[in-house]
C-alpha positions in Angstrom: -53.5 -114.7 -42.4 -50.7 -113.9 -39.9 -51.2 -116.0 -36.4 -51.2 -114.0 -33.4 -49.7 -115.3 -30.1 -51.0 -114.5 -27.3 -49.1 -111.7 -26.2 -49.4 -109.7 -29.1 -53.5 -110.5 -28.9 -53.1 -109.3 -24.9 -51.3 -106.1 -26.4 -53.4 -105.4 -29.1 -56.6 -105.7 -27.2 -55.3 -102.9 -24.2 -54.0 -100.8 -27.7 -57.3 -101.0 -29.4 -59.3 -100.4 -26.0 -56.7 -97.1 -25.0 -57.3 -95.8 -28.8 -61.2 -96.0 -28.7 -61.0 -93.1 -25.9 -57.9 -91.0 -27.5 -60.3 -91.2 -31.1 -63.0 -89.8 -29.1 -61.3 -87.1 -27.2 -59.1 -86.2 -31.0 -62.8 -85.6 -31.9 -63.0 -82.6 -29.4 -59.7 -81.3 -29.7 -60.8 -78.6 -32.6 -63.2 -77.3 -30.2 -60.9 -76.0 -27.7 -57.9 -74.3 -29.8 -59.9 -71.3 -29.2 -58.5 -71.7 -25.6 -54.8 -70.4 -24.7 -54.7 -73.2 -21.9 -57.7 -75.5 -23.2 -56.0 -78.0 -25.4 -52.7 -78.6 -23.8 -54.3 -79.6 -20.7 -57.2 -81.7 -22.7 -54.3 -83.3 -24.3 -52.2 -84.1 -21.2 -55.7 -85.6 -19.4 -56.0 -87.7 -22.6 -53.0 -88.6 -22.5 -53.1 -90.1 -18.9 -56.4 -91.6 -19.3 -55.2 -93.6 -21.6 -52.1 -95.1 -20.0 -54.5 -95.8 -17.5 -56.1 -98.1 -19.3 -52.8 -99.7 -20.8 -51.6 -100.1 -17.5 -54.9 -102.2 -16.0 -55.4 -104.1 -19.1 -51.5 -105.3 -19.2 -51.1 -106.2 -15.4 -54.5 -107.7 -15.7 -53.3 -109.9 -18.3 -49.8 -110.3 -17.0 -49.5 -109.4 -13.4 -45.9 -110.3 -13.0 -44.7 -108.1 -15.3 -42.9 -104.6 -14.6 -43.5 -101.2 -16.8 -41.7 -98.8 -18.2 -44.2 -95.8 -18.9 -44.1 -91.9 -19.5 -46.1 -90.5 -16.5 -45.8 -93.4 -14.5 -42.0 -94.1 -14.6 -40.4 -97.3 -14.0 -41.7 -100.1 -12.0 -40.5 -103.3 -10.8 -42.2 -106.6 -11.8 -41.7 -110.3 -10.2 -40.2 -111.1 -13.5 -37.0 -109.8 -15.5 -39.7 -109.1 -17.9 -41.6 -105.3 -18.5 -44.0 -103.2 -20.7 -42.4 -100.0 -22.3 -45.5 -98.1 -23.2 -46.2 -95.0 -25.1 -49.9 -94.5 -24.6 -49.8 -91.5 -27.1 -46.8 -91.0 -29.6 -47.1 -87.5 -31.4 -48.7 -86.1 -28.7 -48.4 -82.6 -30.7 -49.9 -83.6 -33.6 -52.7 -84.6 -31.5 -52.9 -81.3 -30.0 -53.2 -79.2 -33.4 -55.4 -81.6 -34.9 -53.2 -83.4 -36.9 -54.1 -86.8 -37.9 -50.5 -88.7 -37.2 -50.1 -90.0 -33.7 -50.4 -93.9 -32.0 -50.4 -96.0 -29.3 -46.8 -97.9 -28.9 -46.3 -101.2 -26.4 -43.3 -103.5 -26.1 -42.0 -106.3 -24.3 -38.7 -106.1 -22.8 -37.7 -109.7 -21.6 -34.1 -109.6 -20.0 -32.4 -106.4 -21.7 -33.9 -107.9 -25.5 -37.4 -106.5 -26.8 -39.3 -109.7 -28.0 -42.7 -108.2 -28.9 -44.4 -104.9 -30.6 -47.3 -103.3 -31.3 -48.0 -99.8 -32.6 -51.4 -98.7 -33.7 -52.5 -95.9 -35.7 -56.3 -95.3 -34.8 -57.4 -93.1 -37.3 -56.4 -95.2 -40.2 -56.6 -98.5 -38.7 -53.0 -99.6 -39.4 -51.8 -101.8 -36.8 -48.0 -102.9 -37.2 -46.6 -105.7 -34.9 -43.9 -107.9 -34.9 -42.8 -111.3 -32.4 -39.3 -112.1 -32.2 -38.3 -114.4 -34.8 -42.1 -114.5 -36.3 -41.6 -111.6 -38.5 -43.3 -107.8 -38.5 -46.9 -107.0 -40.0 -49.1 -104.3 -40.9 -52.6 -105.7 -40.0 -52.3 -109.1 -41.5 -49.6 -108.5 -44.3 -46.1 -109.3 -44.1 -43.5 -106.7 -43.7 -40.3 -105.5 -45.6 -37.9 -102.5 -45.6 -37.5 -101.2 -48.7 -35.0 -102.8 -50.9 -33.7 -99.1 -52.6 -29.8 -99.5 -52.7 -28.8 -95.7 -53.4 -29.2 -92.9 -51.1 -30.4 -90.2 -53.8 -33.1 -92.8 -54.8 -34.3 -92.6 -50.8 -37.1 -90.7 -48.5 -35.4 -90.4 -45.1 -37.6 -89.5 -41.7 -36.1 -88.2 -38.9 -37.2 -85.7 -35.6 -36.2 -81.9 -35.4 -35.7 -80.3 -32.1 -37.9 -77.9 -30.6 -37.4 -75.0 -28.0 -36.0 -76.6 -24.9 -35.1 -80.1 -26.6 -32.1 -81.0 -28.3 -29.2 -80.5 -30.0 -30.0 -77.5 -32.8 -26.6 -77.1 -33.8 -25.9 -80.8 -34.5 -29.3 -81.3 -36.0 -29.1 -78.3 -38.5 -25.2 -79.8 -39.1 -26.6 -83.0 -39.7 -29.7 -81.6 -42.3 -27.0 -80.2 -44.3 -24.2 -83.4 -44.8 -27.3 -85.6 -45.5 -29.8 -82.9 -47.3 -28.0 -83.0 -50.4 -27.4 -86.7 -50.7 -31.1 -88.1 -50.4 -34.5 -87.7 -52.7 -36.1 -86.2 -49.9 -36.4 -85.6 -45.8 -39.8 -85.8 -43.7 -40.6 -84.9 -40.3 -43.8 -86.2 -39.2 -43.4 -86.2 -35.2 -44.1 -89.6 -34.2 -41.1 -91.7 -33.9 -43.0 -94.6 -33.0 -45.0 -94.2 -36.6 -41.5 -93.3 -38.1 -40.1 -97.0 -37.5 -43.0 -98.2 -38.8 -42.5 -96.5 -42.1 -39.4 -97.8 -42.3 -40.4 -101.7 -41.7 -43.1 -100.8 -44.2 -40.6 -99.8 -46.8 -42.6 -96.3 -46.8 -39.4 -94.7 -45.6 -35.9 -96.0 -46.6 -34.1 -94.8 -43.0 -34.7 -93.0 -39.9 -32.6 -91.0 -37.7 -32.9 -89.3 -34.7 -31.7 -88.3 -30.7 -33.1 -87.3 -27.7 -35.5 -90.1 -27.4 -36.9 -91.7 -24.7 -37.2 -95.8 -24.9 -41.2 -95.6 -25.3 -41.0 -94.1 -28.3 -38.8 -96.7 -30.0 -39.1 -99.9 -28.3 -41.6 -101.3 -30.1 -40.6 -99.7 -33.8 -36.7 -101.4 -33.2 -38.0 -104.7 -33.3 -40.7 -104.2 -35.9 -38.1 -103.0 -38.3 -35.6 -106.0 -37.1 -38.1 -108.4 -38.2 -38.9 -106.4 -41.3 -35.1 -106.8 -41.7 -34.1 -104.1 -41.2 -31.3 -102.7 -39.5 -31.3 -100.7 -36.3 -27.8 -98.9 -34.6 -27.8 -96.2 -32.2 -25.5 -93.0 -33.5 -22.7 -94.8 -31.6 -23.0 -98.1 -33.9 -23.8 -100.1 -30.7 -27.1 -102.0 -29.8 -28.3 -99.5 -26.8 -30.9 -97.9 -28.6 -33.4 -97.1 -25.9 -30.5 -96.8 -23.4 -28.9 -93.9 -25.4 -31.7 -92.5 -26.8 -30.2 -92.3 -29.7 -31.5 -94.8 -33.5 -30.6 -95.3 -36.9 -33.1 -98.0 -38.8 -32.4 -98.7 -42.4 -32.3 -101.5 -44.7 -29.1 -103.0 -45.3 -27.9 -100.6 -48.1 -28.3 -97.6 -46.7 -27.6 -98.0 -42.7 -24.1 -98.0 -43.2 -23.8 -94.6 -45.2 -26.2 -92.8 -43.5 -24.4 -93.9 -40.2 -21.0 -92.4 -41.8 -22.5 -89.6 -42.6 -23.9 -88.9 -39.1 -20.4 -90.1 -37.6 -18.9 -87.6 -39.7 -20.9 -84.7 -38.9 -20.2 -85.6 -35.2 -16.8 -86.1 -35.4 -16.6 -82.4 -37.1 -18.7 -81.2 -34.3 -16.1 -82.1 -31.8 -12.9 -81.1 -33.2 -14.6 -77.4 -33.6 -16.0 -77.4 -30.0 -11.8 -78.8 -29.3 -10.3 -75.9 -31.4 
């Protein structure tokens, strides 16, 4: 059985507590999509209740540290050492009744996540991971996927909606790497996404426009699943850029040409 420290235990007590009232309120949601304005607002309280829980049960447990949180913001602690929380990834999902969404802390300790947790509620899979401990799924030891060719590979990534994102690039992007892999899936949880990949359930993951709550905690899962993890640049700012590639060691540096490509095309048009 994989030992715990205790700062994964302090996270995964806050995740477990903040995804007892998110299962119960999921419960309701089917009751309100009879309502134009019902289930986005149910959603958005559920939402906030339960960062408010994350955020007393982590400064409880550590009180000097700062947070990084999606309604809250950014906020200073007495040490070069914060929370990134996403106290509901797939927040969507959640609000058509769709059973994919989770809870996602990390620990940022000067500039370099050290710790993760995400937890999926309704099928009790938690997946964690301590710098230079290694990543799990409940108590099992994780590993990417060791699939060497990209036709033999299931790729995730995130499409953009109205209002968000790049369409052009994205549907650019769908069609270099469409033809190339076994399949593509879009499930709309990032978080859950990097999971996959540490799992091996996934053989990559792309995507932009993210914020760093949705991948903080996944990077360094999938790091110590060894994996790989780039933003579309090549570089190491990830949750600075918003921007991730996580593979295994075969297929990050294809998939990364292919995107590069695809961008570079996208330029010299925009140039012409």
């Amino acid at each position: 059985m994989a030992r715990r420290s205790a700062l994964i235990n302090v996270m995964v007590n806050a995740a477990f507590k903040a995804a007892r009232g998110l299962r119960r309120d999921f419960g309701e949601v089917e009751h309100l999509q009879v309502s134009r304005k019902g289930p986005a607002d149910f959603v958005s309280t559920a939402d906030r209740k339960a960062e408010q829980i994350l955020f007393e049960e982590l400064s409880h447990a550590r009180p000097d540290f700062g947070f990084l949180m999606e309604e809250r913001g950014a906020i200073t602690g007495r040490k070069s050492t914060r929370w990134i929380v996403d106290p509901l990834d797939g927040t969507t999902n959640f609000l058509h009744g769709l059973p994919h969404w989770a809870v996602s802390i990390g620990v940022q300790e000067n500039g370099q996540v050290i710790a993760g947790v995400i937890y999926d509620p309704l099928k009790d899979e938690l997946f964690w991971a301590e710098r230079g401990i290694g990543a799990y799924l409940n108590d099992s030891r994780l590993r990417v996927s060791g699939r060497a060719k990209l036709e033999d590979s299931v790729l995730a990534t995130g499409i953009p909606f109205m209002g968000r994102g790049d369409h052009t690039k994205f549907l650019a992007e769908m069609a270099e790497i469409m033809p190339t892999v076994a399949g593509i899936r879009r499930y709309g949880a990032a978080s859950l996404d990097l999971a996959y990949v540490a799992a091996g359930r996934y053989d990559g993951f792309w995507e932009s426009d993210l914020e760093a709550w949705d991948m903080a905690a996944g990077v360094l899962i999938v790091q110590e699943a060894g994996g790989y993890v780039n933003d579309l640049d090549g570089g190491s700012a990830m949750l600075k850029k918003g921007s991730i590639i996580a593979a295994n060691d075969h297929l990050q540096a294809p998939l990364a040409r292919m995107l590069k490509r695809v961008h570079r095309g996208l330029k010299t048009d925009s140039a012409e």
